[in-house]
C-alpha positions in Angstrom: 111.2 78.2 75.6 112.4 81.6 74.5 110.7 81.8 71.4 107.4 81.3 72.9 104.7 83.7 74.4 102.6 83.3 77.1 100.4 86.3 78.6 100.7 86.2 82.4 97.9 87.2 84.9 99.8 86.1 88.0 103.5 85.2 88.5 104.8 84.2 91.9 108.5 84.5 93.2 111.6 82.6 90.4 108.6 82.8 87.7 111.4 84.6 85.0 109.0 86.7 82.7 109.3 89.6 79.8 108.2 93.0 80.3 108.0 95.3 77.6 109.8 98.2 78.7 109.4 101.6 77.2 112.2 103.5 79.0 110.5 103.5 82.2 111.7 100.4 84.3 115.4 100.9 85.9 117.4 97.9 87.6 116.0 97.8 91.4 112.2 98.1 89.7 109.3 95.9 91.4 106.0 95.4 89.0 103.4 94.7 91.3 99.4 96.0 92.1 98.8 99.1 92.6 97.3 98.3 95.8 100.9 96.5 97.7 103.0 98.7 99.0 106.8 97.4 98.5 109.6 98.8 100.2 113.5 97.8 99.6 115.8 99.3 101.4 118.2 99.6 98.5 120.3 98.1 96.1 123.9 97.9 97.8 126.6 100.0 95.9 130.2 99.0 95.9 133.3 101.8 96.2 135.5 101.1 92.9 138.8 99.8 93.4 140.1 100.7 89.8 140.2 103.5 87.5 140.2 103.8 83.8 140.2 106.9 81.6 138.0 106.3 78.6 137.5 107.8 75.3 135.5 107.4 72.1 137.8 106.9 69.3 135.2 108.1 66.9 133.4 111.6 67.4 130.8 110.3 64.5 129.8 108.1 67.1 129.4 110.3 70.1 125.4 109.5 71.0 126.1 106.1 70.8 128.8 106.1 73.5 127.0 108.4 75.7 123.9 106.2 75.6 126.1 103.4 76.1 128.5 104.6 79.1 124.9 106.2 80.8 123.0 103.0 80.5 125.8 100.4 81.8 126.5 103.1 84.4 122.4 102.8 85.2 123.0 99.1 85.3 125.4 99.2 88.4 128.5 97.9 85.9 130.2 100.6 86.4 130.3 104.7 87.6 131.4 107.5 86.1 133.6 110.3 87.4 133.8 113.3 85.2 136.2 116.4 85.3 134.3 119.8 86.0 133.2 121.4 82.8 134.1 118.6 80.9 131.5 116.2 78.9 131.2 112.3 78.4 133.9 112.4 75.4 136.4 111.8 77.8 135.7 109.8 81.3 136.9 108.3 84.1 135.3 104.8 84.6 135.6 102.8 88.3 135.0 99.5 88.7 135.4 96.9 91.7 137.4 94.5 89.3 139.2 94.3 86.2 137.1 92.3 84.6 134.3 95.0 84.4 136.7 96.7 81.8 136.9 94.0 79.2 132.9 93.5 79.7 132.5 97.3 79.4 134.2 97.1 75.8 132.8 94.3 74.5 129.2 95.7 75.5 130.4 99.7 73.7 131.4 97.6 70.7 129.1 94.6 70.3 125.4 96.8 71.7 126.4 100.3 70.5 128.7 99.4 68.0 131.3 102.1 69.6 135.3 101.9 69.1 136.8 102.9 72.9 140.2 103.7 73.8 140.2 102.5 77.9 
């Protein structure tokens, strides 16, 4: 169950575990022995089919959407296209479906406690 802790010395293929992560693991990450040598050829990326400008409402609140829009964009939810000389206060988001825009809002507001304006 999730509220109980086990410590793992060997886990096989569907085993679902924790890691602690300290800001070094990334989506596309394999934990395994020094000594294997795994090789993927990549994690597939999709062109987006819609376009959204975003904006944070609240310039208080500017690391907060950064961090956010940086690590869903890390995620694969969705990828950012910037203007030139332009920072992430204003942004244009691409997604494969329009669904990814209501998740990206409810993740800005409910994990970094952002207000958006997509």
């Amino acid at each position: 169950m999730a509220d109980e802790r086990k410590i793992l010395s060997e886990a096989y293929a569907g085993d679902i575990m924790g890691v602690f992560d300290p800001g070094i693991f990334s989506i596309g990450d394999t934990v395994c022995m020094p000594k294997d040598n795994v090789v993927y050829e990549g994690i597939p990326t999709f062109a987006p089919e819609h376009f959204a400008r975003v904006r944070q409402v609240d310039t208080m609140k500017r690391k907060q959407f950064v961090k956010g829009i940086t690590q869903i964009a890390q995620e694969g939810a969705i990828q950012i296209f910037q203007e030139y000389n332009t920072g992430l206060e204003e942004i244009i988001v691409g997604v494969v479906g329009v669904l990814q825009f209501d998740v990206l809002k409810f993740r800005l507001e409910s994990e970094y406690n952002v207000d958006n304006n997509p």
